[in-house]
DOTI-400064 format. One line per 10 residues: their letters; for each residue x, y, z of C-alpha. Coordinates in steps of 0.2 Angstrom, whole numbers, plus 2048, in hexadecimal, padded with zeros to 3 digits. Layout:
<rs>
A) X Y Z | ...
</rs>
This chain:
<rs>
XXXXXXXXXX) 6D8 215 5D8 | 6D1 221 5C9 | 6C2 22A 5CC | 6B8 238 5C4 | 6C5 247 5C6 | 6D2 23E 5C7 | 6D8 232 5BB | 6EC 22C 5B6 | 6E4 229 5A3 | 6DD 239 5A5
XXXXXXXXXX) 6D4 244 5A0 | 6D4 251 5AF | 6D0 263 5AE | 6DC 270 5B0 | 6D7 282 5A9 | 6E7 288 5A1 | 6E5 27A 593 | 6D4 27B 58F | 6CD 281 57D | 6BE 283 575
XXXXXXXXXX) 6B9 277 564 | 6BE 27E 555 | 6B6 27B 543 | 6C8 272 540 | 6C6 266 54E | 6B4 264 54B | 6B8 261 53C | 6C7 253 540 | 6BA 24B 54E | 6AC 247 540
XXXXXXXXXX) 6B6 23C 534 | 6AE 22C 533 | 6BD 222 539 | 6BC 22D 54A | 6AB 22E 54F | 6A5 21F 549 | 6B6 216 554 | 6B2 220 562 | 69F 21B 563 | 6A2 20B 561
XXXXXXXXXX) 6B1 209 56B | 6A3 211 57B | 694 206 575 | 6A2 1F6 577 | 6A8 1FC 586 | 69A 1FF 590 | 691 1EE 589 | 6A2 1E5 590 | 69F 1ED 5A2 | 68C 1ED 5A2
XXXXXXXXXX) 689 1FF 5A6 | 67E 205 599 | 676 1FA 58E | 676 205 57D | 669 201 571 | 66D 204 55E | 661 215 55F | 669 21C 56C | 67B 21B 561 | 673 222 553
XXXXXXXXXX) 66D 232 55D | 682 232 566 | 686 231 554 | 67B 23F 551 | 680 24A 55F | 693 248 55E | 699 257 560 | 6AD 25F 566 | 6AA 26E 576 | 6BB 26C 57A
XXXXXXXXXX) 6CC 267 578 | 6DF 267 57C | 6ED 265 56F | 700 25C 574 | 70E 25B 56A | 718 24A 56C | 726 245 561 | 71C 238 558 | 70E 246 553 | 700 24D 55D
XXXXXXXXXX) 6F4 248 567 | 6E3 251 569 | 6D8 24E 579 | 6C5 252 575 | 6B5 253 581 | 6A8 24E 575 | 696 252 579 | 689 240 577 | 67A 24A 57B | 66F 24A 58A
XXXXXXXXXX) 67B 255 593 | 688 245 592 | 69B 247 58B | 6A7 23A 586 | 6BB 23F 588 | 6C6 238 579 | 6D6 236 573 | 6DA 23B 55E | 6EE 237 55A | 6F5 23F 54C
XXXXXXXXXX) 703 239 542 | 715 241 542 | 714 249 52D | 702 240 528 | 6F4 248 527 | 6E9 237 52D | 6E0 238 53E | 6DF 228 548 | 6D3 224 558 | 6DD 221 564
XXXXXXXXXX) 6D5 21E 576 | 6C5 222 581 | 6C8 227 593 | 6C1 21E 59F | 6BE 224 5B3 | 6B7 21A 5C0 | 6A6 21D 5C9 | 69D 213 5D5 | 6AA 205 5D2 | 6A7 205 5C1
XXXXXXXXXX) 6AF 20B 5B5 | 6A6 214 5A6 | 6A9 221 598 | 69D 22E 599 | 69F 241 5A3 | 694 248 5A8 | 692 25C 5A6 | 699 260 5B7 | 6AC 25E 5BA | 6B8 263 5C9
XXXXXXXXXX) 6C5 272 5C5 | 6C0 27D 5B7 | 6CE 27A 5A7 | 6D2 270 598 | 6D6 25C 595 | 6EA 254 59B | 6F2 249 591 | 6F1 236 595 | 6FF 232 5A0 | 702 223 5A9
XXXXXXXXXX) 712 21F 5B2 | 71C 20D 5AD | 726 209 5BB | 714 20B 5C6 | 70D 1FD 5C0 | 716 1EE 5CB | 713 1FA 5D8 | 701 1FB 5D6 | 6FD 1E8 5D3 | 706 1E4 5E2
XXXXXXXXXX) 6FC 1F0 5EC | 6EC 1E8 5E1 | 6F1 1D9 5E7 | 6F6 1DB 5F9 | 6E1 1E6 5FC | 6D7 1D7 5F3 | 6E4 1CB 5FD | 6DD 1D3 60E | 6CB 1D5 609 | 6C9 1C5 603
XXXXXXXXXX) 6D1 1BF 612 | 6C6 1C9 61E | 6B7 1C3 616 | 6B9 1B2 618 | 6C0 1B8 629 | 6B0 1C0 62D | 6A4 1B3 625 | 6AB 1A6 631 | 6A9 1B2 63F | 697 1B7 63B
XXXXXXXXXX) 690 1A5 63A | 696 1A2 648 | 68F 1AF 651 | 680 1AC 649 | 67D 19A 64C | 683 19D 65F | 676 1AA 662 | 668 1A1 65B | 662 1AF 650 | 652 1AD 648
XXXXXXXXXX) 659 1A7 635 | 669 1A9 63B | 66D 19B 62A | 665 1A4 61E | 66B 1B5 622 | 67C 1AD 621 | 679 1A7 610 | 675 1B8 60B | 686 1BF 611 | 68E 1B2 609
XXXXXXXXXX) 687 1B3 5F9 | 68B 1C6 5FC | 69E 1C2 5FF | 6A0 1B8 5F0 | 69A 1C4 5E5 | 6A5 1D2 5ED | 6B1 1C6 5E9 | 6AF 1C4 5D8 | 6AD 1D8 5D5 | 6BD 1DA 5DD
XXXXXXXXXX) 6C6 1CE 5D2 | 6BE 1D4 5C1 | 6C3 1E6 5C7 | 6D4 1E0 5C9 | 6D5 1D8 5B9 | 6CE 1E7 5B0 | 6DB 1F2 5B8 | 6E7 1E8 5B2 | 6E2 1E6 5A0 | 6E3 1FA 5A0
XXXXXXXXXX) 6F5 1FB 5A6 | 6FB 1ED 59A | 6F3 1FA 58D | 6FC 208 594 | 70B 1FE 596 | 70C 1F9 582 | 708 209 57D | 717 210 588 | 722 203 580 | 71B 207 572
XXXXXXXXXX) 722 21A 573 | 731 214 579 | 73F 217 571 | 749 208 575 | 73D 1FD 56C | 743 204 55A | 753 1F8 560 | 745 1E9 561 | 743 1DC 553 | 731 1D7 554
XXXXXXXXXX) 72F 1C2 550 | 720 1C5 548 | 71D 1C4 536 | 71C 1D9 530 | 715 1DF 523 | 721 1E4 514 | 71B 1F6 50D | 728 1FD 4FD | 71F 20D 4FC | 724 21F 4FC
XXXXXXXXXX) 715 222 50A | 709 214 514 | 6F8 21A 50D | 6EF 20E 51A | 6EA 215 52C | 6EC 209 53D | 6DE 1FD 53C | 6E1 1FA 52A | 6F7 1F7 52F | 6F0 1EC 53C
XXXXXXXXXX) 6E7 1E4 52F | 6F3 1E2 524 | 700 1DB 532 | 6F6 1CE 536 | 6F8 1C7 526 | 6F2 1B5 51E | 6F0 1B0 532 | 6E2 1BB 533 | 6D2 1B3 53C | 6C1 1BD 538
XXXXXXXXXX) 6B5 1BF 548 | 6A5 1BA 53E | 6A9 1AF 52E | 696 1AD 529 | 696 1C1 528 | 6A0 1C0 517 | 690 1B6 510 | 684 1C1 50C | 674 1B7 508 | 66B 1A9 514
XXXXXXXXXX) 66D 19B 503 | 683 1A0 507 | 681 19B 518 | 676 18D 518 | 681 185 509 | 690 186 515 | 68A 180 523 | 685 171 517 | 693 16E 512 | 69F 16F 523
XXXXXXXXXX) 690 162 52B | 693 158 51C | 6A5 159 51D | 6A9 155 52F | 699 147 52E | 6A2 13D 520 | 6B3 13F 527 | 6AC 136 53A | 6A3 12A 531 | 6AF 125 525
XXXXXXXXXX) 6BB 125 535 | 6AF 11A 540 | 6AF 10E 532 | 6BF 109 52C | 6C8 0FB 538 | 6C8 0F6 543 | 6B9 0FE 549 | 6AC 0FA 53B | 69F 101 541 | 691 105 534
XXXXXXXXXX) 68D 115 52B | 679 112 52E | 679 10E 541 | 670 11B 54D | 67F 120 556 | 685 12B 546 | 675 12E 541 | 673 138 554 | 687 140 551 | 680 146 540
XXXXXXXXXX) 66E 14E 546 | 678 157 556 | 686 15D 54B | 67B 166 53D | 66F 16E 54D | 681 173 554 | 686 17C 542 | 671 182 542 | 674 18A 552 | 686 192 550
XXXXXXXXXX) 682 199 540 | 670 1A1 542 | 674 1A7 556 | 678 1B9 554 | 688 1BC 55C | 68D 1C7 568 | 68F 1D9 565 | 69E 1DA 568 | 6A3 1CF 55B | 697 1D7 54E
XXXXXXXXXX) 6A1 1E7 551 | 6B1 1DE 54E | 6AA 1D6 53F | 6A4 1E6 538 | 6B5 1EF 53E | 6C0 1E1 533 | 6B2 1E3 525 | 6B6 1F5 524 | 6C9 1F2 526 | 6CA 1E5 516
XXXXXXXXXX) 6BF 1F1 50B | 6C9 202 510 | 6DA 1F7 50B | 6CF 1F2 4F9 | 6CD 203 4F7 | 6DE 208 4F9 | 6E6 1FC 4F1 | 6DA 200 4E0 | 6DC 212 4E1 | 6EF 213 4E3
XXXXXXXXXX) 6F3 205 4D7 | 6FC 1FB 4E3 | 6FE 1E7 4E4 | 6FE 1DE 4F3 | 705 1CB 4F3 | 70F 1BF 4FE | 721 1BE 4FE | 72A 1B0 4FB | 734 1AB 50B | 72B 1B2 51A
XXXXXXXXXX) 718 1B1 512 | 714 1C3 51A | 70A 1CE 50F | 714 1DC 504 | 70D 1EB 4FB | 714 1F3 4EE | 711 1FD 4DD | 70A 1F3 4CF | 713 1FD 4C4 | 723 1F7 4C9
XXXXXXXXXX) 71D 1E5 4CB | 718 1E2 4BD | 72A 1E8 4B6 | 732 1DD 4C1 | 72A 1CE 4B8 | 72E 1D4 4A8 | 73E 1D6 4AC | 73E 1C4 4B1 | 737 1BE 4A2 | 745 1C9 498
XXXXXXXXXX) 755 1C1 4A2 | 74E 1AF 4A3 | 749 1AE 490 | 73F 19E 495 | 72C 1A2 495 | 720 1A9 48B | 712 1B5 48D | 702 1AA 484 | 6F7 1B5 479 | 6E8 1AB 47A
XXXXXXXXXX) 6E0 19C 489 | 6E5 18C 483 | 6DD 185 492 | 6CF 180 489 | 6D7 177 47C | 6E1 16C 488 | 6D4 166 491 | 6CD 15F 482 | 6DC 158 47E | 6DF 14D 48E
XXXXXXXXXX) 6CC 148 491 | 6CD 141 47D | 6DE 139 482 | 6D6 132 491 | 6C4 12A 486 | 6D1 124 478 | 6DB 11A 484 | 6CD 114 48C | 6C4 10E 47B | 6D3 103 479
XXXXXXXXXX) 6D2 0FD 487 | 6E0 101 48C | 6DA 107 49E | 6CB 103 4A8 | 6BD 10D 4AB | 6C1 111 4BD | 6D2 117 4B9 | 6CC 121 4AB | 6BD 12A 4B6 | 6CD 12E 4C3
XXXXXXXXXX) 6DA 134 4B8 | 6CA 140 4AF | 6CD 154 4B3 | 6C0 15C 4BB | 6B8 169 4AE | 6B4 176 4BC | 6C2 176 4C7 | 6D1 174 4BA | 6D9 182 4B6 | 6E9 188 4AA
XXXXXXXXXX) 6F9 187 4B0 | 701 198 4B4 | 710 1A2 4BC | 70D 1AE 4CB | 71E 1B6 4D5 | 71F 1B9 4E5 | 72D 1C7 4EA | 73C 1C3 4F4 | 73C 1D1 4FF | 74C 1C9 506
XXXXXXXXXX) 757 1CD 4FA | 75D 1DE 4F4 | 753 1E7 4E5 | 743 1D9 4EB | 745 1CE 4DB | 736 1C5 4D5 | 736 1B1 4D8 | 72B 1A6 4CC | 720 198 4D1 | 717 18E 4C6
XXXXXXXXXX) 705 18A 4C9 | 702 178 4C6 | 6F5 171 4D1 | 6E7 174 4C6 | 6EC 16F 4B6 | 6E1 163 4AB | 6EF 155 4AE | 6EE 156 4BF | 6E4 145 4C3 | 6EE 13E 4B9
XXXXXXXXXX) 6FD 141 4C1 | 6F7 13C 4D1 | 6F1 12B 4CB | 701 127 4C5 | 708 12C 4D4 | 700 120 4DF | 706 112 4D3 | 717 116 4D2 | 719 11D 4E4 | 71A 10D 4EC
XXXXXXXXXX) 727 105 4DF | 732 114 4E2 | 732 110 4F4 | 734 0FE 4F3 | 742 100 4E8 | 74A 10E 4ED | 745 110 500 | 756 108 507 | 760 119 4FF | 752 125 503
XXXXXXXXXX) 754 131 511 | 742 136 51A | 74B 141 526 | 756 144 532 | 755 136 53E | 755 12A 530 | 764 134 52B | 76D 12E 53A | 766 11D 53C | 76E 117 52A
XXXXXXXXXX) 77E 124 52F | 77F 118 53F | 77D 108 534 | 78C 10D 529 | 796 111 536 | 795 100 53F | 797 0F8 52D | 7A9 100 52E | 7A4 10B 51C | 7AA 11A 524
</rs>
């Protein structure tokens, strides 16, 4: 078990390593996307295992009192790493873990180190140590880690076992010798047990989350797992150098698929929220009553059953949306928040484009620049399209709703067919190119698609839709092929007819 001088993640204290802060490591240590990590990464950790409860004054005044007293430097092959004692004020210190990039000049936060004291584990040194010297590097050991869950495993096996063991026992002896509240001083050691029980197995599972960390970031090392494929979509990058640090890759990789911790954070103002949570009550409300009653269940839209689903399901949206969450989650928000405007920035300052490819939908970033020459080079070899001077939008939408009144003054549709076939003024748009790059073919040609779905004529193409559909089917349905199983069916069919 890890303990205050000793500790397989390190840091421990040996003097031959040990240096003091210079202005250059100072100076590394105070970048906003070191200390501000660091800090939060100790306020997160310490609210998970209810240590210290930090207040936001008491982070402004670490914030305040960063500073480096020393330090230890090891070279890897991937880049360096730098080991820092970091000085929080009130005589407290906080060891952490700055990676530096093989060839970049960009410093990432990597880790804080973590020691165990009184059977919890915490962040923060004291001034005091054991053995006079410098910071280790973090070392941890793969093949130990089986080894040390079994031996995990086989102590909470025995002292769960004993407890019980002894519980049993000690009522016994209890009840036998008539002690004066023998019961309740029972129930005392009971409720004693299951709680030792319970801080066993979240030890246990807390040990465990930290060597599956060590674990991945081992295999991460490895170099083996440049042989790997990963399955997961990756994000496509045709620059000469990656201007994004890791949060920000991480970011990125996650893709379309990303899911942000707090979604109300992105509305700014109280009218944002409360016109969203309108409009998801109203939503889900219309679809369950419209549900409710069609047939066979008919049951009406006014009765007080609904009415009681409607009030509960807007005091459930009152109460997700205006309970402050966690903070855990606040500091994810604000961690993703950070993230997506760094990556705004970047993206704006080195003129580069960022888009979805066309067969694996993973993002790709890429120089506008050469973009935007790829499409005019497609627009040179195909011959076909035109680049419109002027926004003809307005004039077609004129066209169509005149069309539409015309036909409906000669009555030659009725109203109601006329009202569905009309465009929506605010929500058509002109109809329009966009490519998306094939990053699967050599030299990552440009594919067209044509933007169609808000066109003016739109409506009217889904109403005549719906009256043709069902001729086509009835006419055509005994050659048409849904999928494969129909495939086979009418295959089979053929085959007993002798056609084959």
């Amino acid at each position: 078990m890890s303990d205050e001088d000793n500790n397989s993640m390190g840091p421990v204290m040996v003097r031959s390593w040990r240096e003091d802060a210079t202005p250059e490591i100072q100076a590394v240590a105070d970048r906003p996307e070191i200390k501000e990590a660091a800090i939060n990464a100790l306020q997160q950790k310490h609210h998970e295992n209810k240590l210290h409860q930090f207040t936001e004054a008491e982070r402004l005044e670490q914030l305040s009192n960063w500073k480096v007293t020393q330090y230890a430097e090891e070279q890897t092959a991937y880049g360096v790493n730098y080991f820092m004692k970091v000085s929080i004020g009130h005589n407290l210190f906080i060891h952490i873990r700055v990676q530096r990039q093989e060839d970049d000049d960009t410093y990432n936060f990597y880790s804080l180190h973590e020691t165990i004291k009184d059977d919890v584990a915490t962040y923060i040194f004291p001034e005091v140590f054991t053995d006079d010297g410098c910071l280790i590097m973090f070392s941890s050991q793969v093949s130990s880690f089986s080894v040390v869950l079994e031996i995990e495993d086989a102590v909470t096996e025995v002292e769960l076992d004993c407890i019980v063991y002894d519980g049993v026992q000690l009522k016994s002896q209890l009840l036998n010798a008539m002690i004066l509240n023998g019961e309740s001083m029972f129930n005392h050691l009971n409720e004693y047990a299951n709680s030792r029980t319970k801080t066993l197995k979240m030890d246990i599972h807390h040990r465990v989350s930290s060597y599956r960390k060590i674990l991945l970031q081992n295999r991460q090392r490895s170099s083996s797992t440049k042989n790997i494929m990963g399955v997961c979509l990756e994000l496509y990058l045709d620059v000469m150098s990656n201007p994004f640090n890791m949060n920000e890759w991480i970011h990125l990789s996650l893709g379309r698929s990303i899911m942000y911790t707090i979604k109300s954070q992105c509305y700014s103002s109280s009218t944002s929220t409360k016109n969203l949570r309108k409009k998801e009550h109203s939503n889900i409300n219309q679809k369950v009553v419209h549900y409710l009653g069609s047939p066979p269940r008919n049951i009406p839209s006014r009765t007080m059953m609904l009415k009681t689903f409607s009030n509960d399901l807007l005091n459930y949206f009152n109460h997700a949306y205006f309970t402050p969450p966690p903070y855990k989650d606040q500091t994810e928000a604000l961690t993703q928040a950070i993230a997506a405007l760094s990556i705004r920035r970047k993206i704006f300052k080195f003129n580069l484009i960022l888009c979805v490819t066309d067969k694996s939908h993973n993002f790709y970033i890429g120089s506008a620049i050469e973009f935007e020459n790829k499409i005019e080079a497609f627009f040179l070899d195909t011959n076909v399209f035109m680049i419109l001077t002027g926004n003809p939008f307005n004039g077609i939408l004129n066209k169509v709703i005149q069309l539409l009144n015309r036909l409906r003054e000669k009555q030659l549709i009725l109203q109601w067919q006329n009202n569905k076939m009309m465009p929506y003024q605010t929500k058509s748009v002109l109809t329009h190119l966009y490519f998306n790059l094939k990053t699967h073919k050599i030299g990552i040609p440009v594919r067209r698609t044509e933007n169609t779905i808000g066109a003016p004529t739109t409506n009217i193409s889904d109403f005549l839709d719906e009256i043709i559909r069902p001729i086509f089917d009835r006419k055509c349905g005994p050659t048409s092929i849904i999928d494969g199983v129909y495939l086979l069916k009418e295959l089979y069919k053929y085959t007993k007819k002798g056609l084959f």
